[in-house]
C-alpha positions in Angstrom: 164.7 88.4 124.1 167.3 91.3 122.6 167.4 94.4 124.5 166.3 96.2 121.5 162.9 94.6 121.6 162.7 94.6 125.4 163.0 98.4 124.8 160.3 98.4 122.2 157.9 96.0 123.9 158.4 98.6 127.3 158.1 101.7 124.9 154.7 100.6 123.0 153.3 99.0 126.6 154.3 102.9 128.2 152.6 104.5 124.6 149.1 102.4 125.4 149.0 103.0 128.8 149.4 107.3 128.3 146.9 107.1 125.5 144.4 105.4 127.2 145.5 105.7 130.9 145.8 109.5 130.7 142.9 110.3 128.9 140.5 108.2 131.6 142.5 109.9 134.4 141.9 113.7 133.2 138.3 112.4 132.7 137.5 110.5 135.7 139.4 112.6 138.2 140.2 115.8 137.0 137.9 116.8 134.6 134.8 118.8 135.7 131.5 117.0 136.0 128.8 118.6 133.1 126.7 121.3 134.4 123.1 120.2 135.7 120.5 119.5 132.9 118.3 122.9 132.3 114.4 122.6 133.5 112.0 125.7 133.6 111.7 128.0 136.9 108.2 129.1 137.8 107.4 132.9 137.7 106.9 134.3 141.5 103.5 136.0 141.7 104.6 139.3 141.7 106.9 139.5 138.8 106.1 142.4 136.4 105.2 140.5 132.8 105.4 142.5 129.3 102.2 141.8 128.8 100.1 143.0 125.4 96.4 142.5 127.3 97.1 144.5 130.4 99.4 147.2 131.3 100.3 145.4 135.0 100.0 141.6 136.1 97.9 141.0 139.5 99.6 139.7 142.5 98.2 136.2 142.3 98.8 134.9 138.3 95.7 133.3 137.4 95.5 134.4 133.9 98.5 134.2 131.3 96.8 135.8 128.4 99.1 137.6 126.9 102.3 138.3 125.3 105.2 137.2 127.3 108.9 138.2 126.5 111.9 135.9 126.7 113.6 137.3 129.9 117.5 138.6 130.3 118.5 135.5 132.3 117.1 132.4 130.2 119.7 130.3 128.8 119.7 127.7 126.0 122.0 125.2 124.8 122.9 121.6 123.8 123.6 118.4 125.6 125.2 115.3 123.7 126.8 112.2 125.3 130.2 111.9 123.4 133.3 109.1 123.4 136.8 110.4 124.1 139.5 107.8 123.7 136.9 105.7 125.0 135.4 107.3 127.5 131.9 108.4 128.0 132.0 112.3 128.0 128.9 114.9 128.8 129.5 118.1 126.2 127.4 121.1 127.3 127.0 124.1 125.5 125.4 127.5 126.6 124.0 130.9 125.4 122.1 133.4 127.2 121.9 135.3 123.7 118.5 134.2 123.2 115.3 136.3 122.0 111.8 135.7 121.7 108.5 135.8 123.0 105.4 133.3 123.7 101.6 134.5 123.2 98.5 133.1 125.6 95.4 133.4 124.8 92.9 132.1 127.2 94.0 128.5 128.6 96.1 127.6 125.6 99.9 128.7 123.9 98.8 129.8 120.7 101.9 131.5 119.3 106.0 130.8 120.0 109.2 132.0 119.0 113.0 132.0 119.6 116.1 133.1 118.4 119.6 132.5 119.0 122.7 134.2 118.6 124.8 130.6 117.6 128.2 132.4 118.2 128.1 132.6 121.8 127.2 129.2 123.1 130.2 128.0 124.9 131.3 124.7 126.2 133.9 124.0 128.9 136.4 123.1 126.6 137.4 125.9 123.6 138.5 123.3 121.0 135.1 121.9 121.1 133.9 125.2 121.0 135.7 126.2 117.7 134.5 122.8 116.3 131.0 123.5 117.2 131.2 127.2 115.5 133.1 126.0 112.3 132.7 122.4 111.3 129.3 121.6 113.0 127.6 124.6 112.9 129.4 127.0 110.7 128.0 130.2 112.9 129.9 132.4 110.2 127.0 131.0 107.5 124.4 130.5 109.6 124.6 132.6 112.7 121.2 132.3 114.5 119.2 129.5 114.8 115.2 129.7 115.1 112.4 127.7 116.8 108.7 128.7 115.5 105.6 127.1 117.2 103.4 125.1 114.4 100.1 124.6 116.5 98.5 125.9 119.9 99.0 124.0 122.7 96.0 123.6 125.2 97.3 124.2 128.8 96.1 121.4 131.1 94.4 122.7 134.2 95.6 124.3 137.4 98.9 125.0 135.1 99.5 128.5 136.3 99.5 127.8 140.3 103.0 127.0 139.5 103.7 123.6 139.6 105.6 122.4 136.2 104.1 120.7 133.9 105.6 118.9 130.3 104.1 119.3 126.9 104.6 118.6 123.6 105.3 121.0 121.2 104.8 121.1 117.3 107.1 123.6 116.2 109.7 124.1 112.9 113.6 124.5 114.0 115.9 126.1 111.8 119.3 124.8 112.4 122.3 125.6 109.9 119.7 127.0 107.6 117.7 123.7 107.2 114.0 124.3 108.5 112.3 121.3 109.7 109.2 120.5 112.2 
């Protein structure tokens, strides 16, 4: 074999190795885990509640009926499982510029809605960030994005002593200006 190949052979076998040895090394040993999956908090009993049926909320919440406000500390965001030079990467995106409110009447959600401010969920990572605000979401057309609940949910029983509990929702989301349920 000529030295000049040798040298290419060793130069494209040292090229493979960085392009796929580096980028699983940053991953698997440097690279931050992703941030815990979100899941709802129960309220404490004695948290105030802007309420539209009653000007204060008793010390024991057995009653929800009412108006309740999306508070200063919730947080929304995405989750999505990506490839990176062939690596399985978690992306996770956050925003605690999010509005809303949720409405109770009786033992049953009867009216939802949420808005968020698009241009302030951030990622770990600022290239994905401007790639999530321009190419994927194009926050400068479509800044906010909306959820709107469809039809009332009936709360199961004993679902305000606090323990959580999963439902459906039928709602329409508005994402990049396209509005579907």
């Amino acid at each position: 074999m000529t030295r000049p190949l040798r040298i290419t052979l060793i130069a494209v076998v040292v090229a493979l190795l960085a392009f796929v040895g580096g980028p699983w090394i940053y991953i698997n040993v440097f690279r931050d885990d992703a941030p815990a999956p979100l899941v709802g908090t129960t309220v404490p009993a004695d948290t105030a509640v802007d309420t539209t049926v009653a000007d204060t909320v008793p010390a024991a919440v057995t009653d929800v009926s009412g108006t309740w406000t999306i508070g200063p500390d919730s947080v929304v965001g995405y989750r999505v499982e990506e490839i990176l030079f062939g690596q399985n990467v978690t992306a996770v995106g956050r925003t605690s510029a999010v509005t809303g409110s949720l409405t109770f009447e009786n033992d049953s959600l009867t009216a939802a809605s949420f808005e968020v401010d698009m241009a302030t969920i951030e990622s770990d990572d600022s290239r994905r960030d401007r790639q999530f605000a321009g190419r994927i979401m194009d926050v400068a057309t479509y800044p906010t994005a909306s959820f709107t609940l469809d039809a009332p949910i009936a709360l199961p029983s004993g679902a305000v002593d606090g323990a959580p509990v999963t439902l459906d929702a039928i709602g329409s989301l508005t994402l990049r200006g396209t509005t579907k349920e």
